[in-house]
N, C-alpha and C positions, 0 to 999 in steps of 0.2 A: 176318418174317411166317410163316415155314413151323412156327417155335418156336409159335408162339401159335397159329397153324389145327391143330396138331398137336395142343394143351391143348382145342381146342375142339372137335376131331372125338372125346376121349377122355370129354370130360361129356357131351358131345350124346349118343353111344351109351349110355354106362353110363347115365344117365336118362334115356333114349330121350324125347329133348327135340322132335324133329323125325320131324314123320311125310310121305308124301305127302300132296302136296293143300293143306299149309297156308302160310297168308298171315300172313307173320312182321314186325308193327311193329316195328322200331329204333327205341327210344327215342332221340334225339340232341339231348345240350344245349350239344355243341360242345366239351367236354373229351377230353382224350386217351384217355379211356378209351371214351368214346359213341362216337368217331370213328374208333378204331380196330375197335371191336365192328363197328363199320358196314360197312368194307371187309373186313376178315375174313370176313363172313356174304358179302359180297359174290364173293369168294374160293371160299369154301366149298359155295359153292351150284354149280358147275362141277363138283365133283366129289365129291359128297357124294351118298350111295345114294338116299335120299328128295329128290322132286323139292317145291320150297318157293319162293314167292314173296316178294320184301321191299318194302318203303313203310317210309319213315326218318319218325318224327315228331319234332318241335319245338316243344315246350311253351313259349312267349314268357313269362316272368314280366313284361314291359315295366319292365325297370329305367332310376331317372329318370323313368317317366312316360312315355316314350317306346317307339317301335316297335325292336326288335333287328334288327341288320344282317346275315340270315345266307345271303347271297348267294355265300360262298365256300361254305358248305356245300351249296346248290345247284348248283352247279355242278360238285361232285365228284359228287353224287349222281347229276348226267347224264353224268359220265364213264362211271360204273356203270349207267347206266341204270335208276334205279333212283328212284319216283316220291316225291315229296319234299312234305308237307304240315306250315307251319307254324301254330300255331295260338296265336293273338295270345289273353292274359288279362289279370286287372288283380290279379293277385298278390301282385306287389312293394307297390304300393300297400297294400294291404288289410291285410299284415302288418306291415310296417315304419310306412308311415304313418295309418294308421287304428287299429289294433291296440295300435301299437305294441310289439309281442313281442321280449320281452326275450330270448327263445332261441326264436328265429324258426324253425330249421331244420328241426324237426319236423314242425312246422304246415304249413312249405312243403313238406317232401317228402310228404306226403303229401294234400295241395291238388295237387300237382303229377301223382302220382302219378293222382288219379280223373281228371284232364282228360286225361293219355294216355291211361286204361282208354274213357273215351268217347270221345277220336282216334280210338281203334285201330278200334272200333267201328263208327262212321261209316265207317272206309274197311276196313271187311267184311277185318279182319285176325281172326283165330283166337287168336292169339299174340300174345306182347310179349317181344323179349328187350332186356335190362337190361345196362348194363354193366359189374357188379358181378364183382370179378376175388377174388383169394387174399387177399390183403389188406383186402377190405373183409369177407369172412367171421372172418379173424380178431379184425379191430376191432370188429365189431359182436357177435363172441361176447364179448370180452374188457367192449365196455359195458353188455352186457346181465348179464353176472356182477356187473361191480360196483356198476349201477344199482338193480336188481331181485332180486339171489343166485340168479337162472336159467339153467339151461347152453339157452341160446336161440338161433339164428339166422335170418337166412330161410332161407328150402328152393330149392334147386335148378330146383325147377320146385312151382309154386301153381295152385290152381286156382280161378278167383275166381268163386264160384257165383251172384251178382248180376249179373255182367256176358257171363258163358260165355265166360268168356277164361282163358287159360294164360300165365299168367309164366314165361318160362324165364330162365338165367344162364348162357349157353355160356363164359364165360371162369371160370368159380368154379378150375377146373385153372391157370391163369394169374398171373402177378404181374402187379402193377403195371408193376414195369419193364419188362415187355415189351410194356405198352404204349407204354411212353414210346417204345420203340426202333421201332416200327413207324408211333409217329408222327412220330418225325425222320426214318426212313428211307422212307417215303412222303408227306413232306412235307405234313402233312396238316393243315387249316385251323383249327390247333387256339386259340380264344379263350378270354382271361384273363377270368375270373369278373368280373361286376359286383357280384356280389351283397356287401350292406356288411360281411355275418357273416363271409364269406373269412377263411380262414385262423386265425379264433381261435375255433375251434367244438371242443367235445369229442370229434370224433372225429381232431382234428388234432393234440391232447392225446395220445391213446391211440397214436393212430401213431408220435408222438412217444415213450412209452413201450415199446413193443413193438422197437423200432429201437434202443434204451438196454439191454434186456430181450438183443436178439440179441448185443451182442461178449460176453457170458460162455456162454448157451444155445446160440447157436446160430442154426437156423431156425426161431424158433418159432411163427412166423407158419404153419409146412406142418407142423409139430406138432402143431399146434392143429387145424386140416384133420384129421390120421390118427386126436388124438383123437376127432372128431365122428364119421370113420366108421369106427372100431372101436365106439361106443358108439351107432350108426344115430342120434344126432341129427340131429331136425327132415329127415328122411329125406336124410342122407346117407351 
């Protein structure tokens, strides 16, 4: 834990992500990276210079048709004290079987993406932090290169002028594995994706590559990081 609050108190100040006064949505869709974002901020809010409130949301896609069972993460949430709003959609439906979307994951992240901007909203949050860690900066530059030929990624902190809400990314300093290690080691209520795309989507591809790419490179996943901010992309 102290690994990862220690990556996250190091982006939060360098992009002075967190100010007083704000009321900071946790995205949480119940993977080890949401979930450990979650208890981290949880963490970090004790002792962090700016004083900041949190509300976890939960974007239901209703995979199956059905309501999602996310009562373990409820319940951590009130360990933390920490108020907890799920918000049931008809997503899964809509893309899979209405649609029928042959590369679904787009459309859903970002269908997914406006009903937290409107969660966060409704429950008079400022903010939205994301659980996007080191890893997912360098897959998503690696597919934006070879999808588009763009040195692109998201930015550290957005600012979404439709909705007057700020995205932040306190884990972008962070690896993956640290969150896996924080969520074994706080045993945390972490659920196996329903979703049908799992595991054979292109950025799972890419991950795949980059992980091939490090036994001759190195680390190029935190290369690719020192490239973007020696070269201020996408403001980092």
């Amino acid at each position: 834990m102290q690994k990862l609050l220690s990556h996250m108190r190091a982006a939060c100040q360098q992009y002075d992500m967190i100010q007083d006064g704000d009321r900071i949505a946790v995205g949480v869709s119940g993977g080890k990276d949401s979930l450990s974002l979650l208890v981290a901020m949880a963490n970090l809010k004790r002792f962090y210079p700016a004083r900041f409130e949190l509300v976890a949301i939960t974007i239901d896609p209703r995979f199956g048709n059905a309501d999602g069972d996310y009562s373990a993460i409820e319940e951590l949430c009130g360990k933390y004290e920490i108020e907890y709003i799920v918000k049931r959609t008809q997503l899964a439906e809509l893309i899979f079987d209405i649609r029928k979307e042959s590369n679904p994951c787009s459309l859903c992240a970002r269908m997914r993406r406006g009903a937290l901007h409107d969660a966060a909203k409704e429950a008079g949050c400022n903010k939205i932090a994301l659980g996007h860690h080191l890893d997912d900066v360098a897959e998503t530059f690696i597919m934006n290169l070879f999808n588009g030929g763009t040195l692109d990624c998201f930015m550290p902190v957005t600012y979404l002028s439709r909705k007057d809400l700020y995205m932040i990314r306190p884990m972008i300093f962070a690896r993956e594995s640290d969150c896996a290690r924080v969520a074994k080691k706080e045993n945390l209520p972490v659920a196996k994706s329903k979703c049908p795309a799992d595991g054979a989507t292109e950025r799972q591809e890419v991950k795949e590559f980059l992980s091939s790419m490090e036994k001759k490179y190195g680390d190029v996943r935190s290369k690719i990081l020192g490239a973007m901010q020696r070269k201020e992309i996408n403001g980092y």
